[in-house]
DRENNURO-526777 format. One record per residue (C-alpha): x, y negated, z negated; residue in three letters; residue number from 1. Coordinates in steps of 0.5 Angstrom, whole numbers, plus 2048, in hexadecimal, padded with zeros to 3 digits. Example, Ala and Ser with C-alpha at 12.3 -4.5 7.8 and 13.67 -1.06 7.14 Angstrom:
NODE    px    py    pz     r     k
NODE   819   809   7F0   ALA     1
NODE   81B   802   7F2   SER     2
This chain:
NODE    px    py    pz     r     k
NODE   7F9   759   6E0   UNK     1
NODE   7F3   757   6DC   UNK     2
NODE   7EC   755   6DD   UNK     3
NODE   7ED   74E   6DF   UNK     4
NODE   7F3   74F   6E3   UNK     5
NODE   7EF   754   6E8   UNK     6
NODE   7EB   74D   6E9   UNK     7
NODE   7F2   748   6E9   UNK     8
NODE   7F0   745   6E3   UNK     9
NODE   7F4   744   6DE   UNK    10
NODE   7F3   745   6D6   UNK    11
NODE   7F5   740   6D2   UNK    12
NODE   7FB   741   6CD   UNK    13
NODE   7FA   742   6C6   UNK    14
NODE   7FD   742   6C0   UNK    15
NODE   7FF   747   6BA   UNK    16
NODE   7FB   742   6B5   UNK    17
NODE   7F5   746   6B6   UNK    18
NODE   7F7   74D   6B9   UNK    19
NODE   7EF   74E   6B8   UNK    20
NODE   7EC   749   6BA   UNK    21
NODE   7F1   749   6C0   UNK    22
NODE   7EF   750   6C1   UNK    23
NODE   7E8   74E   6C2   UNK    24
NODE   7E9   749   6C6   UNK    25
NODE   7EC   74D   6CC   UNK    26
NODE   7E7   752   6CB   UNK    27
NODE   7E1   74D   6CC   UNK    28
NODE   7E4   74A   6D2   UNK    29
NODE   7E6   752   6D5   UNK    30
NODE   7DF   754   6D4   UNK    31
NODE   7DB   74E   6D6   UNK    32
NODE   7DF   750   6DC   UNK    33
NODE   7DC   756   6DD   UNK    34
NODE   7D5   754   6E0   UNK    35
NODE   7DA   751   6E6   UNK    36
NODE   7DB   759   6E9   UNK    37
NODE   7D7   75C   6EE   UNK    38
NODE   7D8   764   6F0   UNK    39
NODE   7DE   762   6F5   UNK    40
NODE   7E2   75E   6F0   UNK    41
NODE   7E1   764   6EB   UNK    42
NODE   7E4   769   6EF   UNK    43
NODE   7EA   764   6F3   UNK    44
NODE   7F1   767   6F1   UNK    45
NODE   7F6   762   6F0   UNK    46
NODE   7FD   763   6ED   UNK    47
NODE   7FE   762   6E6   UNK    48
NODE   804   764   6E1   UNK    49
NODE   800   769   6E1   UNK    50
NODE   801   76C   6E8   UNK    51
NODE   7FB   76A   6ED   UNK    52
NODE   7F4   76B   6E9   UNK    53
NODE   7ED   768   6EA   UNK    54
NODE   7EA   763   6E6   UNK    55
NODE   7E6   768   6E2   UNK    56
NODE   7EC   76C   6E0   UNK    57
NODE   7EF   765   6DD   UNK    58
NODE   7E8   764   6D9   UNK    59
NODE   7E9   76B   6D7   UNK    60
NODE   7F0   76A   6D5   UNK    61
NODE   7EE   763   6D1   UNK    62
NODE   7E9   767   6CD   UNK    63
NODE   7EE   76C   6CB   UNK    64
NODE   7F3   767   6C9   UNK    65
NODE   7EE   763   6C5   UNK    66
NODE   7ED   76A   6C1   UNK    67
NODE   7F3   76C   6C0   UNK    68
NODE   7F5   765   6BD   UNK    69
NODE   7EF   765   6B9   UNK    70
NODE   7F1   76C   6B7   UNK    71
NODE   7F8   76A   6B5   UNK    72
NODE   7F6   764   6B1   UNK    73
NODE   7F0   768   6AD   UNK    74
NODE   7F5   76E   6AB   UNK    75
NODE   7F9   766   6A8   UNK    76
NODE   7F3   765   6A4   UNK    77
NODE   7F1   76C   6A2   UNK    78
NODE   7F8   76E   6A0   UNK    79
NODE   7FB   767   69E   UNK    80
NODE   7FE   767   696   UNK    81
């Protein structure tokens, strides 16, 4: 479960053309979603495949999954002969 689909959206599909440009997208459109929370929604459990978490945790996690890509493609970069 991701952000817009705590609010029954749906994002659209994307394409492996641009993975950058992809990536920026879906990120813009969680984020434009962020404002939507009020201090209920924040804390509603929900299960997710990550057990029964609240929207603040999947947030957390999302932050945390974002870094540890950008770490793996930068150690890419920084290592690539």
């Amino acid at each position: 479960m991701n952000l817009a689909e705590w609010f029954g959206y749906q994002l659209k599909a994307v394409g492996m053309e641009t993975p950058l440009t992809s990536f920026e997208q879906v990120r813009a459109e969680q984020i434009a979603l962020l404002p939507q929370f009020d201090e209920r929604r924040w804390q509603e459990i929900r299960e997710t495949v990550w057990d029964n978490v609240s929207m603040r945790w999947i947030v957390s996690k999302t932050f945390q999954h974002t870094a540890q890509h950008t770490h793996d493609l930068m150690r890419m970069v920084l290592y690539w002969k």
